[in-house]
N, C-alpha and C positions, 0 to 999 in steps of 0.2 A: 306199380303199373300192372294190371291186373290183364289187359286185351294189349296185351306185346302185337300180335298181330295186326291189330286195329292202330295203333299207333303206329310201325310200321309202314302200314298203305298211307297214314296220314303225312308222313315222314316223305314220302315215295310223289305223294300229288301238290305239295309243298316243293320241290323240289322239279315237280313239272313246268310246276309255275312259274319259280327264277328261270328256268329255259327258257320258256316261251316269252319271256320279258328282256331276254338276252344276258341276264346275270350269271351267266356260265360258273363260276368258282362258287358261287352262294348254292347252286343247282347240287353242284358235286358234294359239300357239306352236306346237305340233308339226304342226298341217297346214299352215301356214307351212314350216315345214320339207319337209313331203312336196311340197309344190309346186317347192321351189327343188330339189329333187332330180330331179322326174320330168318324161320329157319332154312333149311337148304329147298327143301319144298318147294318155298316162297322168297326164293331169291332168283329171278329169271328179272323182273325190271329193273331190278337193281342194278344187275351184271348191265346188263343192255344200254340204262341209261346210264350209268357211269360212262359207257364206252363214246355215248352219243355226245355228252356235256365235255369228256375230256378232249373229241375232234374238234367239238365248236371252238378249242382253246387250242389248237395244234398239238396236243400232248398226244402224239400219233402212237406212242410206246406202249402209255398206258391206257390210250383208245383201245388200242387193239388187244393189250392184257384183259379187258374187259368183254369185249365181242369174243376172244376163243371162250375164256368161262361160262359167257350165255350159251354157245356155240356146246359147250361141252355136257351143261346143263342139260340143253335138250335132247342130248345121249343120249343121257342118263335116263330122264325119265320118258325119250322115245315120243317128243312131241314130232307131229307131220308137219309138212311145208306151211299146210294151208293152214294150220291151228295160230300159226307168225300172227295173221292179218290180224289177231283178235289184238295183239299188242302195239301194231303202227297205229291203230285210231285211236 
């Protein structure tokens, strides 16, 4: 696997997709996957969408273990409020 990053994002919009089809635990597998693939850099959908597929399932525990990590994430690297909207659409 040569573009970890590319596989990754592929991992990551695979896994938008079971969402948006309602397959909530299929969703969870593949951003599972994108996360053990990308580096910390490039782990901000991961966190988020874990946190979003794990509420669609009621797992409120590890919904929200998920949302403080993105949460924490954007400390870290000091994203602003408005920079969010790029990752709701």
């Amino acid at each position: 696997m040569e573009d970890k990053i590319g596989v990754a994002l592929a991992m990551n919009r695979i896994g938008v997709n079971y969402f948006n089809i309602g397959k909530f635990q299929k969703s969870i597998e593949f951003h599972q996957k994108n996360l053990e693939l990308s580096d910390r850099e490039n782990s901000f959908a991961a966190y988020y969408n874990l946190g979003i597929s794990n509420r669609s399932l009621a797992n409120f525990d590890e919904s929200l273990k998920y949302f403080r990590m993105a949460l924490d994430w954007s400390k870290e690297f000091k994203v602003r409020k408005h920079e969010f909207m790029i990752w709701k659409f």
